[in-house]
mmCIF file as Biopython writes it, N, C-alpha, C and O atoms, coordinates in Angstrom:
data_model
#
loop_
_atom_site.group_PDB
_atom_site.id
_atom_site.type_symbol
_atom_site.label_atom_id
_atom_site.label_alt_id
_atom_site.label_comp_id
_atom_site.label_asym_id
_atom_site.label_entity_id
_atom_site.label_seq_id
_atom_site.pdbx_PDB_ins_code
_atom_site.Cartn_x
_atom_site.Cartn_y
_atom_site.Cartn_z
_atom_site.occupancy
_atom_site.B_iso_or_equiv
_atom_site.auth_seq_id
_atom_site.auth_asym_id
_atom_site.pdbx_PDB_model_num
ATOM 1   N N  . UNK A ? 1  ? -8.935  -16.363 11.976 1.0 0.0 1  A 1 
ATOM 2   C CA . UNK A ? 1  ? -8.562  -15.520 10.851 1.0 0.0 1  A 1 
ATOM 3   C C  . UNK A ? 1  ? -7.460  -14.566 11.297 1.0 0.0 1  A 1 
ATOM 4   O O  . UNK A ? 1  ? -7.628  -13.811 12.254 1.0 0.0 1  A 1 
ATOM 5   N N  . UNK A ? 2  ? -6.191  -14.615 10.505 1.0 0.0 2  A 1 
ATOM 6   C CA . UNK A ? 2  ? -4.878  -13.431 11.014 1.0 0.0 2  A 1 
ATOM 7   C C  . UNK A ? 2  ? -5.045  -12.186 9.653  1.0 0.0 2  A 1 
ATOM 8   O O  . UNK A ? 2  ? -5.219  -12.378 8.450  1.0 0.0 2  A 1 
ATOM 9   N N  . UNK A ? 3  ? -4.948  -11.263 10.210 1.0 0.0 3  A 1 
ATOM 10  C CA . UNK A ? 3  ? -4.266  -10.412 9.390  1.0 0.0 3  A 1 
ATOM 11  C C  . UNK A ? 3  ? -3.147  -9.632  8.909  1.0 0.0 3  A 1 
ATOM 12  O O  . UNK A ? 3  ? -2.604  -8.834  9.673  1.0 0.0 3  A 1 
ATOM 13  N N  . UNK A ? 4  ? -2.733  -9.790  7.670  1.0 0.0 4  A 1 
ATOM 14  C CA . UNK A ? 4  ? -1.649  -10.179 7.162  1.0 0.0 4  A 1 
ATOM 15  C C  . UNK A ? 4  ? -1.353  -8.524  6.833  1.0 0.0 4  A 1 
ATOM 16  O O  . UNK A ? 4  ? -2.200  -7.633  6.903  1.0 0.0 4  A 1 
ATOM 17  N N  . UNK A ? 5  ? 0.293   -8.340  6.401  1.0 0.0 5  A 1 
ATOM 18  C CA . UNK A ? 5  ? 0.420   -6.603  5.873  1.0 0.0 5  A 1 
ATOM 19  C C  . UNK A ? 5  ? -0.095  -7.246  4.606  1.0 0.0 5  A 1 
ATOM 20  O O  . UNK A ? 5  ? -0.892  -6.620  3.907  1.0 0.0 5  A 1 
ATOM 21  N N  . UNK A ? 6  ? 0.263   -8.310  4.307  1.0 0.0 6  A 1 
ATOM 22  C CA . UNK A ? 6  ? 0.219   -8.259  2.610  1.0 0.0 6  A 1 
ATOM 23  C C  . UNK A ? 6  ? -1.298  -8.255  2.654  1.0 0.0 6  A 1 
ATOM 24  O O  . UNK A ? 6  ? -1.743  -7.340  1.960  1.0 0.0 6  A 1 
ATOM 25  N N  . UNK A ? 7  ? -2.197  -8.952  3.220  1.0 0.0 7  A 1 
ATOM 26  C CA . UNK A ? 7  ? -3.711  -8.644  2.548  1.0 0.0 7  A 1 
ATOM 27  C C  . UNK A ? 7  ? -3.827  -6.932  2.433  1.0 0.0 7  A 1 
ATOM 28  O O  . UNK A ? 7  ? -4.092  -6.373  1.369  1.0 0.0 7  A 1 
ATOM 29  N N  . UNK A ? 8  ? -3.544  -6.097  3.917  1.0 0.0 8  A 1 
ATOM 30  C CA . UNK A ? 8  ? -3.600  -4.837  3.577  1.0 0.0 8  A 1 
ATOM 31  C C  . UNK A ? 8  ? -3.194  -3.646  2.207  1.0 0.0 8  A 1 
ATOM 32  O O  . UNK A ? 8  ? -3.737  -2.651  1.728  1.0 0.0 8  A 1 
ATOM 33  N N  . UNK A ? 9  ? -2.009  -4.384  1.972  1.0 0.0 9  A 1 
ATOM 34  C CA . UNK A ? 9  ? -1.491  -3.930  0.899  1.0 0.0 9  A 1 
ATOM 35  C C  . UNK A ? 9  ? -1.937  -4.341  0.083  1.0 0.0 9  A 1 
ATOM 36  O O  . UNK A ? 9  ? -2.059  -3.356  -0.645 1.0 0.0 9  A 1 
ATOM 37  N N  . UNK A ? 10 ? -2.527  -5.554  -0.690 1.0 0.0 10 A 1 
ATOM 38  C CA . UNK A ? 10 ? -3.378  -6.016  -1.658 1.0 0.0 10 A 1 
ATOM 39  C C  . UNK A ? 10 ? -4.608  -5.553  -2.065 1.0 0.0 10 A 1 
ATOM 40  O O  . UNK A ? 10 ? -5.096  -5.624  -3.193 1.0 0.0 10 A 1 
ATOM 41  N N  . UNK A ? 11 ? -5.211  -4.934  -0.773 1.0 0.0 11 A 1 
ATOM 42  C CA . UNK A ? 11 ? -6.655  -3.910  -0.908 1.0 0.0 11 A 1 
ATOM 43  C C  . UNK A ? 11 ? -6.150  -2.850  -0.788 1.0 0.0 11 A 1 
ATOM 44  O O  . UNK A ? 11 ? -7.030  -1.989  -0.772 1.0 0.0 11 A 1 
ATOM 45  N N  . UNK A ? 12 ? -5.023  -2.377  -0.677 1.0 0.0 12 A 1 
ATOM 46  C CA . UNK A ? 12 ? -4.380  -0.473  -0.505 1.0 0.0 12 A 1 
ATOM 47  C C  . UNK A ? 12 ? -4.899  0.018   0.325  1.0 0.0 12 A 1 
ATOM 48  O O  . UNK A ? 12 ? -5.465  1.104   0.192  1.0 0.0 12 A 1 
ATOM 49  N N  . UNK A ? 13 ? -4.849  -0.736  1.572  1.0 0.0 13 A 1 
ATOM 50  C CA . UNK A ? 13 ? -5.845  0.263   2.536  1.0 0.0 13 A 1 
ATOM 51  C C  . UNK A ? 13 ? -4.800  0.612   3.726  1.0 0.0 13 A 1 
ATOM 52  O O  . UNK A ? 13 ? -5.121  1.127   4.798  1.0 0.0 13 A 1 
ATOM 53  N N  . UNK A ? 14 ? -3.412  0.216   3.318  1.0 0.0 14 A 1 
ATOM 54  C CA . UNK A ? 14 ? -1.979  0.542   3.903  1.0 0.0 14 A 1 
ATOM 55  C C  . UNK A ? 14 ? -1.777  1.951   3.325  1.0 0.0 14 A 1 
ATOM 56  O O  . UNK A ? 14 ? -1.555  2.852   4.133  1.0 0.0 14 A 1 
ATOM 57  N N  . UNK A ? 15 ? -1.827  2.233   2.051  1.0 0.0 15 A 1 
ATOM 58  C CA . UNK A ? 15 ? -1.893  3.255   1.281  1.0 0.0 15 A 1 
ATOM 59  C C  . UNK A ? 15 ? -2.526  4.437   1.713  1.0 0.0 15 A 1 
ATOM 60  O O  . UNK A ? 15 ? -1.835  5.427   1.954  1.0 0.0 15 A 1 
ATOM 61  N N  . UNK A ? 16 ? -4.178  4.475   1.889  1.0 0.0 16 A 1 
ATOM 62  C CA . UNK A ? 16 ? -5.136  5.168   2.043  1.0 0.0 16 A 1 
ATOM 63  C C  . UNK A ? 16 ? -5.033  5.120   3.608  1.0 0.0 16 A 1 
ATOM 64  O O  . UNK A ? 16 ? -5.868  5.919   4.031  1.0 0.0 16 A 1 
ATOM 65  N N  . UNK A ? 17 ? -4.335  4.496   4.698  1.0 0.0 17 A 1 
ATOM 66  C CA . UNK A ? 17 ? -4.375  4.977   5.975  1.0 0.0 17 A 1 
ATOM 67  C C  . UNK A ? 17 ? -3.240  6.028   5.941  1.0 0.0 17 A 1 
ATOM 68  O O  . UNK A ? 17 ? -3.246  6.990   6.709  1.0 0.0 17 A 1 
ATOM 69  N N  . UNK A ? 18 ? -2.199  5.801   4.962  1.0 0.0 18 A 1 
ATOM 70  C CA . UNK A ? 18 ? -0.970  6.442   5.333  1.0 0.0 18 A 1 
ATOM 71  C C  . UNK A ? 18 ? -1.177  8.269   5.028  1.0 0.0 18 A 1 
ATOM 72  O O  . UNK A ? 18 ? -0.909  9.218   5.766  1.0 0.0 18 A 1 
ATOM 73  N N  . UNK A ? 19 ? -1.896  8.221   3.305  1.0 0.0 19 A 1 
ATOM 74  C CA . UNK A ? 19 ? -2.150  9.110   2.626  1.0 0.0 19 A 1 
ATOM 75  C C  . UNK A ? 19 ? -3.085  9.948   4.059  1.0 0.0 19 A 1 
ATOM 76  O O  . UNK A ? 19 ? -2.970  11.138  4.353  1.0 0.0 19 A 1 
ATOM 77  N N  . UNK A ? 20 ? -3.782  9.151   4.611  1.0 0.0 20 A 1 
ATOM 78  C CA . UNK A ? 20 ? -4.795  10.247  5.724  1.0 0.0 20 A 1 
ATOM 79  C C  . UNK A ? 20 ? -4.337  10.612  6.889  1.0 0.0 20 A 1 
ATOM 80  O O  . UNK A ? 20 ? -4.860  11.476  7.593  1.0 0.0 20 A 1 
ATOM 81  N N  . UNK A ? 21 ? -2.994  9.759   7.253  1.0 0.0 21 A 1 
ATOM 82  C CA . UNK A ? 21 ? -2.166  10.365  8.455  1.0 0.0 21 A 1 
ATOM 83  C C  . UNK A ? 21 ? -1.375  11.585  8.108  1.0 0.0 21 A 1 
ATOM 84  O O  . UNK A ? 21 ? -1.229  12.442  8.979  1.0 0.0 21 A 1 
ATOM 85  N N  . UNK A ? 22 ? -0.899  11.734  7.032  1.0 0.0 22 A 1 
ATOM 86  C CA . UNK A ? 22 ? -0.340  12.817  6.302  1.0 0.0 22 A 1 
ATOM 87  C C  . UNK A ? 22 ? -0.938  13.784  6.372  1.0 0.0 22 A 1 
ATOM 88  O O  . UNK A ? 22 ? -0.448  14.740  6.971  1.0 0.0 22 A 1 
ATOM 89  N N  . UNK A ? 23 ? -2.155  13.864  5.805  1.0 0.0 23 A 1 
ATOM 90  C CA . UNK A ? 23 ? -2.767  14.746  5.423  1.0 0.0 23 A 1 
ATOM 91  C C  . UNK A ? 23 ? -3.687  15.626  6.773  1.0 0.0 23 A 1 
ATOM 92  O O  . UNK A ? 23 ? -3.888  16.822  6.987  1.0 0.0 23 A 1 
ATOM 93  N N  . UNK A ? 24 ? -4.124  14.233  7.563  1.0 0.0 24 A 1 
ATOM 94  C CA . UNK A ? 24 ? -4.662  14.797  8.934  1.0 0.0 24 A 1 
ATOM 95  C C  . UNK A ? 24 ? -3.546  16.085  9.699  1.0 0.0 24 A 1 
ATOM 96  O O  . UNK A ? 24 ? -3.882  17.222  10.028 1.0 0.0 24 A 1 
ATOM 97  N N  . UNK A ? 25 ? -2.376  15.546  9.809  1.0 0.0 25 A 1 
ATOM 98  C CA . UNK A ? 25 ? -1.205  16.580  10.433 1.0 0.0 25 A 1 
ATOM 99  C C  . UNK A ? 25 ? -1.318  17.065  10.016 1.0 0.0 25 A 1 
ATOM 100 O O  . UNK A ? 25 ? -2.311  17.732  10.305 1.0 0.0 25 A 1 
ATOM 101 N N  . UNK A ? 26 ? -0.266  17.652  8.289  1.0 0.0 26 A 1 
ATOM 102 C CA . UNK A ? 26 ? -0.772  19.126  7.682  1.0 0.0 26 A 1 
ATOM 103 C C  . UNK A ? 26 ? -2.505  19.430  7.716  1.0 0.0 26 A 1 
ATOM 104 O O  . UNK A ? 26 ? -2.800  20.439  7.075  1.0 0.0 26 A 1 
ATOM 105 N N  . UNK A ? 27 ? -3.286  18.956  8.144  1.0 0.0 27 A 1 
ATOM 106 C CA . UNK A ? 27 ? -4.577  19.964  8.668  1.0 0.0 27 A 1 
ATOM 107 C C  . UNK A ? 27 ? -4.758  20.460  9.675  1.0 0.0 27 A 1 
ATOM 108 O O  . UNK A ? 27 ? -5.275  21.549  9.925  1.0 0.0 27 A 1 
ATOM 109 N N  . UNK A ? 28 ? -4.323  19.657  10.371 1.0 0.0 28 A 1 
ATOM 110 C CA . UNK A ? 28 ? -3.677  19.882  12.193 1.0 0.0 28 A 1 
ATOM 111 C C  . UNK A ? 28 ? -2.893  20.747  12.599 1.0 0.0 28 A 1 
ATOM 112 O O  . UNK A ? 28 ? -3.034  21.210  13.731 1.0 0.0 28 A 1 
ATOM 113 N N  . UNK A ? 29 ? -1.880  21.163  11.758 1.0 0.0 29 A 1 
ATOM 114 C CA . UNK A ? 29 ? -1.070  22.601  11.586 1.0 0.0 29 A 1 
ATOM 115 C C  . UNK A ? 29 ? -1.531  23.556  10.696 1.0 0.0 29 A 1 
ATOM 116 O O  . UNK A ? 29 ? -0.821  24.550  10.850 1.0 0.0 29 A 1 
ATOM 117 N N  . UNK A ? 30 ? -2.429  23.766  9.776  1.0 0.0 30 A 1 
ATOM 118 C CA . UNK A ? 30 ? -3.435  24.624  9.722  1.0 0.0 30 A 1 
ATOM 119 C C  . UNK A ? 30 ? -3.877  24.978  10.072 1.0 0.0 30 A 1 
ATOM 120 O O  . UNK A ? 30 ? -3.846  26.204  10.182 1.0 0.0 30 A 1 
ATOM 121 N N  . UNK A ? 31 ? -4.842  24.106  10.655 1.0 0.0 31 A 1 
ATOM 122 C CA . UNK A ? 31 ? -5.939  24.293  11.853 1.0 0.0 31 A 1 
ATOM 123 C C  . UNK A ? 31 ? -5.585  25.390  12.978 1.0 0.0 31 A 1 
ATOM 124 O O  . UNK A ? 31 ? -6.062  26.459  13.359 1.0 0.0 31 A 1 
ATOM 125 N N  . UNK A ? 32 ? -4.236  24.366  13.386 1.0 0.0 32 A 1 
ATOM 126 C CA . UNK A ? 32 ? -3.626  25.500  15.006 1.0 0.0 32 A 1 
ATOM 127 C C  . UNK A ? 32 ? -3.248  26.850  14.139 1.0 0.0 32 A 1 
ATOM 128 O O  . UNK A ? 32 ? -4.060  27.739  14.393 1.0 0.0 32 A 1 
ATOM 129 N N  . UNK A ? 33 ? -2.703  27.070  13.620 1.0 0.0 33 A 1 
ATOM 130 C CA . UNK A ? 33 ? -2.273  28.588  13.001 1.0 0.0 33 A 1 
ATOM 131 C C  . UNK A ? 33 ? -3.403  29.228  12.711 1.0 0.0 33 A 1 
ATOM 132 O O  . UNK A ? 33 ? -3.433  30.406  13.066 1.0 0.0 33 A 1 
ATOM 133 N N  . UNK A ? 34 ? -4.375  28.789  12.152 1.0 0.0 34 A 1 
ATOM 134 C CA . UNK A ? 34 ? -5.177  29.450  11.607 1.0 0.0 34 A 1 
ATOM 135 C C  . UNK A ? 34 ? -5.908  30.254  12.914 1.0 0.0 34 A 1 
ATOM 136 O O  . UNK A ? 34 ? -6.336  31.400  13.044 1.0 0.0 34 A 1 
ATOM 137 N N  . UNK A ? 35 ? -5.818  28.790  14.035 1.0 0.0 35 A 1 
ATOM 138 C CA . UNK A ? 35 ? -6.668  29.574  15.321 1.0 0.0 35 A 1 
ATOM 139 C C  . UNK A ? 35 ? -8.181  29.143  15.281 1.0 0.0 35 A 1 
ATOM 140 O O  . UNK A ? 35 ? -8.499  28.216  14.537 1.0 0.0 35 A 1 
ATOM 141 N N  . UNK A ? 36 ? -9.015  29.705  15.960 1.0 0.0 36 A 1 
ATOM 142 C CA . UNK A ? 36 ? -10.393 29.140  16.252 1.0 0.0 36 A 1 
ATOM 143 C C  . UNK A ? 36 ? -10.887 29.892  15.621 1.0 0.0 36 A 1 
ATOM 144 O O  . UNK A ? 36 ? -10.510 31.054  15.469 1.0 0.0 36 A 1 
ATOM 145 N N  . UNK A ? 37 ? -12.320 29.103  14.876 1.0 0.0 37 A 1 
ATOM 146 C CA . UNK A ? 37 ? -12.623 28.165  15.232 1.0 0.0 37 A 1 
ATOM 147 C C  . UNK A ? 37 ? -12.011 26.916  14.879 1.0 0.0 37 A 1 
ATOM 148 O O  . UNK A ? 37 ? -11.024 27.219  14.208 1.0 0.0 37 A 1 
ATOM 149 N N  . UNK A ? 38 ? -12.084 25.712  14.980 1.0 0.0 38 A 1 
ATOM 150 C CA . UNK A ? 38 ? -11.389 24.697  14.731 1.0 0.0 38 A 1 
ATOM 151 C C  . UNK A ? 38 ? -12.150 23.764  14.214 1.0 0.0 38 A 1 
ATOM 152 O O  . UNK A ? 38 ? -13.348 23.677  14.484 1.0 0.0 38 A 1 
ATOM 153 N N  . UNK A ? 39 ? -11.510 22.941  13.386 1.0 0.0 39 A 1 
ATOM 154 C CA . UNK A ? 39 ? -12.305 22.337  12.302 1.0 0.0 39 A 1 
ATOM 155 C C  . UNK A ? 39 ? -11.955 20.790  12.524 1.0 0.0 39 A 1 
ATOM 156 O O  . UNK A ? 39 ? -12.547 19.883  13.109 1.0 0.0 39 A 1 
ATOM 157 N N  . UNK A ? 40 ? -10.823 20.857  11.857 1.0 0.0 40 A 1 
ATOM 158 C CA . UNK A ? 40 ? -10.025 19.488  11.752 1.0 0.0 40 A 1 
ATOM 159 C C  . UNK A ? 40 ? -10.378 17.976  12.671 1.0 0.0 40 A 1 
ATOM 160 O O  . UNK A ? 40 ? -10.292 16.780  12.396 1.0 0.0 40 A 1 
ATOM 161 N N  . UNK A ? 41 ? -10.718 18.591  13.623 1.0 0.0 41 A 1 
ATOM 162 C CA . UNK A ? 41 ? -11.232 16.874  13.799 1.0 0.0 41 A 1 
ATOM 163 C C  . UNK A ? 41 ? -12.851 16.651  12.990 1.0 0.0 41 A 1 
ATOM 164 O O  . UNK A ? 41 ? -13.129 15.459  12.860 1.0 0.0 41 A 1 
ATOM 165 N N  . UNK A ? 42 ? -13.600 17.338  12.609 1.0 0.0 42 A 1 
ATOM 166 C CA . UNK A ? 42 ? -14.747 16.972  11.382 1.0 0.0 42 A 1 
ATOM 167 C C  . UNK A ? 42 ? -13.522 16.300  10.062 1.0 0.0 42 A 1 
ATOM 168 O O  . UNK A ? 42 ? -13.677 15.239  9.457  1.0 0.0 42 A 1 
ATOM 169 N N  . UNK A ? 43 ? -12.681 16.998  9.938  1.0 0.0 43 A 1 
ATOM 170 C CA . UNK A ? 43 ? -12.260 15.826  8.523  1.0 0.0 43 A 1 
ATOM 171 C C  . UNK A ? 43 ? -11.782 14.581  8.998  1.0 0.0 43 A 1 
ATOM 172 O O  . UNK A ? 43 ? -11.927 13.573  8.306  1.0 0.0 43 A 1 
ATOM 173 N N  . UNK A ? 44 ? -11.198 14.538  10.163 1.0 0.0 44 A 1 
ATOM 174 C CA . UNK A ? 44 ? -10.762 13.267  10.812 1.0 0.0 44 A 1 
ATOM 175 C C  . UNK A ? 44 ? -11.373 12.120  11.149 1.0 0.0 44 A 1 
ATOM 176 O O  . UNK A ? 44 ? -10.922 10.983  11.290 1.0 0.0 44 A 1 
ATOM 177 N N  . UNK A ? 45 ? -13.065 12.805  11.323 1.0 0.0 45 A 1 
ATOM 178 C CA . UNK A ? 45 ? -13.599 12.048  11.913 1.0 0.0 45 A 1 
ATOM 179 C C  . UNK A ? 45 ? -14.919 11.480  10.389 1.0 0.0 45 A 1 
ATOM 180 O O  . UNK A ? 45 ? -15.439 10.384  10.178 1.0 0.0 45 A 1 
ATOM 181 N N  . UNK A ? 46 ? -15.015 12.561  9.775  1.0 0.0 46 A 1 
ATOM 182 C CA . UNK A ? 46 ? -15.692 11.639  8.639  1.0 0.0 46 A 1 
ATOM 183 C C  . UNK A ? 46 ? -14.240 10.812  7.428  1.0 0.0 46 A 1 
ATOM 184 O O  . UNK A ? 46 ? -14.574 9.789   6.830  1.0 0.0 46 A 1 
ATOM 185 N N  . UNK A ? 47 ? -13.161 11.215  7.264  1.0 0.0 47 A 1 
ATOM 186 C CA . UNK A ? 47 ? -12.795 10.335  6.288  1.0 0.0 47 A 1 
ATOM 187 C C  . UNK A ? 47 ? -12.044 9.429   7.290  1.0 0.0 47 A 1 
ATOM 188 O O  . UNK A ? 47 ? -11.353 8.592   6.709  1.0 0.0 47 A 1 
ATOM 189 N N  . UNK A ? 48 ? -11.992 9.369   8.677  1.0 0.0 48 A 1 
ATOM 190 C CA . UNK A ? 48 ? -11.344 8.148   9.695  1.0 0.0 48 A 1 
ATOM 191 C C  . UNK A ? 48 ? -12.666 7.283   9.496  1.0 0.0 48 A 1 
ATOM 192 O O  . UNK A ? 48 ? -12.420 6.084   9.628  1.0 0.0 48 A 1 
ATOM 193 N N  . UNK A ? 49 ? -13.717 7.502   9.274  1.0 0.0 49 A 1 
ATOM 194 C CA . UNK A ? 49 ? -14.922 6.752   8.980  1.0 0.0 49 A 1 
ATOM 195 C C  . UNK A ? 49 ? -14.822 5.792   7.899  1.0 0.0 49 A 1 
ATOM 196 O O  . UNK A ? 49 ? -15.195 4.619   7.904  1.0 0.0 49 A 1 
ATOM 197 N N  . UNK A ? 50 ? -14.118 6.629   6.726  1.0 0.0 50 A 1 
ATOM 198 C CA . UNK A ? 50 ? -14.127 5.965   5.622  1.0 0.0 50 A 1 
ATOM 199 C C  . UNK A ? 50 ? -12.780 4.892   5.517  1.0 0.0 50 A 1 
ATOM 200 O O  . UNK A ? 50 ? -12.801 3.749   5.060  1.0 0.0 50 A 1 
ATOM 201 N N  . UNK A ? 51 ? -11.639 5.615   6.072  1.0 0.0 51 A 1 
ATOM 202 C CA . UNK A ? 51 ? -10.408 4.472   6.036  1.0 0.0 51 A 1 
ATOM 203 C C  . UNK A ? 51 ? -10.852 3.123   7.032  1.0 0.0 51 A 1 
ATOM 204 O O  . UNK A ? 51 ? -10.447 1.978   6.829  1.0 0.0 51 A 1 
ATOM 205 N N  . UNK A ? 52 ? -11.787 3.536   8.166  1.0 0.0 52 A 1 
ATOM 206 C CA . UNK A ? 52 ? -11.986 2.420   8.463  1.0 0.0 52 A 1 
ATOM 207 C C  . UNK A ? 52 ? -13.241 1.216   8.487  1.0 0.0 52 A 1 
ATOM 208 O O  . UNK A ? 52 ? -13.356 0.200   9.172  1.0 0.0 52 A 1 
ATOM 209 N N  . UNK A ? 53 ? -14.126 1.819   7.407  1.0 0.0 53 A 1 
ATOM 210 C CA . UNK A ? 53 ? -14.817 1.008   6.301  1.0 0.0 53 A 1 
ATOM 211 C C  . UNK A ? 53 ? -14.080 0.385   5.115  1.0 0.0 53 A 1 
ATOM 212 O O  . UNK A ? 53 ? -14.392 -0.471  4.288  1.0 0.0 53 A 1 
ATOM 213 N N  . UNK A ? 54 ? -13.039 1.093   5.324  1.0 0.0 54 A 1 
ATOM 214 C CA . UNK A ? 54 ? -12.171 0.809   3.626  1.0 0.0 54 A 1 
ATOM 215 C C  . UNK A ? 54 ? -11.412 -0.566  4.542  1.0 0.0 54 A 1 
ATOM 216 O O  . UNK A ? 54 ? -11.327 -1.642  3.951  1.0 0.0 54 A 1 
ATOM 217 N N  . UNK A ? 55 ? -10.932 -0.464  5.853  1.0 0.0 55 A 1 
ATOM 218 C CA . UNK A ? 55 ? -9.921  -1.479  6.071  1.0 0.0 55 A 1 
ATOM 219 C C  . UNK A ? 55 ? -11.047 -2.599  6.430  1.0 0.0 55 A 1 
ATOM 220 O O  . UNK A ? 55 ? -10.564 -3.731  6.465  1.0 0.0 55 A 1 
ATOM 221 N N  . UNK A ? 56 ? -12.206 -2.544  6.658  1.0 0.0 56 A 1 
ATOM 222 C CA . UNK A ? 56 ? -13.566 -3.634  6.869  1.0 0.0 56 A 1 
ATOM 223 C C  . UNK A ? 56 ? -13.947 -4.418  6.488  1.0 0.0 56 A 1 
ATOM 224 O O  . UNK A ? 56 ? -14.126 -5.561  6.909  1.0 0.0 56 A 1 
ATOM 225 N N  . UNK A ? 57 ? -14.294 -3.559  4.921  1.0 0.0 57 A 1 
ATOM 226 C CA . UNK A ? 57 ? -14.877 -4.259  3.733  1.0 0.0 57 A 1 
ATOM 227 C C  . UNK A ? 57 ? -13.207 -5.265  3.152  1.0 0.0 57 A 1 
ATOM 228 O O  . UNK A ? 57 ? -13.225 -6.493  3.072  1.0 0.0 57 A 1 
ATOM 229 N N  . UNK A ? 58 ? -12.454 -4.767  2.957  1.0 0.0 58 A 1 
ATOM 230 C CA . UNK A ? 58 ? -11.373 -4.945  2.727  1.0 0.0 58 A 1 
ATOM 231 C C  . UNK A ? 58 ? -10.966 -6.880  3.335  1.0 0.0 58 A 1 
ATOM 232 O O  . UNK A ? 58 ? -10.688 -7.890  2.689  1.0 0.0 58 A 1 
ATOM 233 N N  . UNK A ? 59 ? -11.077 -6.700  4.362  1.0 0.0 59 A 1 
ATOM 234 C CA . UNK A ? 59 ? -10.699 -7.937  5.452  1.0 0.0 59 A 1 
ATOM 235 C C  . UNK A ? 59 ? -11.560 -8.863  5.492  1.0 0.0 59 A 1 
ATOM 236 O O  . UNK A ? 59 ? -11.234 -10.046 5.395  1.0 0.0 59 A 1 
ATOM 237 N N  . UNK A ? 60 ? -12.707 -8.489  5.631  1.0 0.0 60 A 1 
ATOM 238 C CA . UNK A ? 60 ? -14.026 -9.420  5.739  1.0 0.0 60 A 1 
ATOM 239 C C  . UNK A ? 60 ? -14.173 -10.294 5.036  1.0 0.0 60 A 1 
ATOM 240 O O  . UNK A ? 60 ? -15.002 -11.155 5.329  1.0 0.0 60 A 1 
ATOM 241 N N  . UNK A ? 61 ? -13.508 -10.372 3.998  1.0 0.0 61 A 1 
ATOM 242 C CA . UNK A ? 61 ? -13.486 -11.571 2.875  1.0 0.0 61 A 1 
ATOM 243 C C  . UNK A ? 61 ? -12.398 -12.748 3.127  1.0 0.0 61 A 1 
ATOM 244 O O  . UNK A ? 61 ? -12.311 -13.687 2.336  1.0 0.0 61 A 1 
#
């Protein structure tokens, strides 16, 4: 079994990785400015959970 960009893009899970790399940085420069305590890897690490259930379910078929 290969995986293709186009299957990725067909389930949008090209989309929803990109949208969370974005969004991880601007939290990541929040985060540091804001100073400690520090948060940001808890959002990273539960919705990196979910993009990579999303790219799983996605492929498995």
């Amino acid at each position: 079994m290969s995986i293709s960009l186009d299957d990725l893009r067909r389930h949008d899970v090209l989309t929803h990785a990109s949208i969370f790399a974005v969004v991880i940085v601007a939290l990541a420069i929040l985060d540091w400015y804001t100073a400690e305590p520090y948060w940001v890897h808890w959002v990273f690490l539960g919705w990196g959970a979910g993009v990579l259930a999303h790219a799983w379910l996605a492929l498995r078929c």
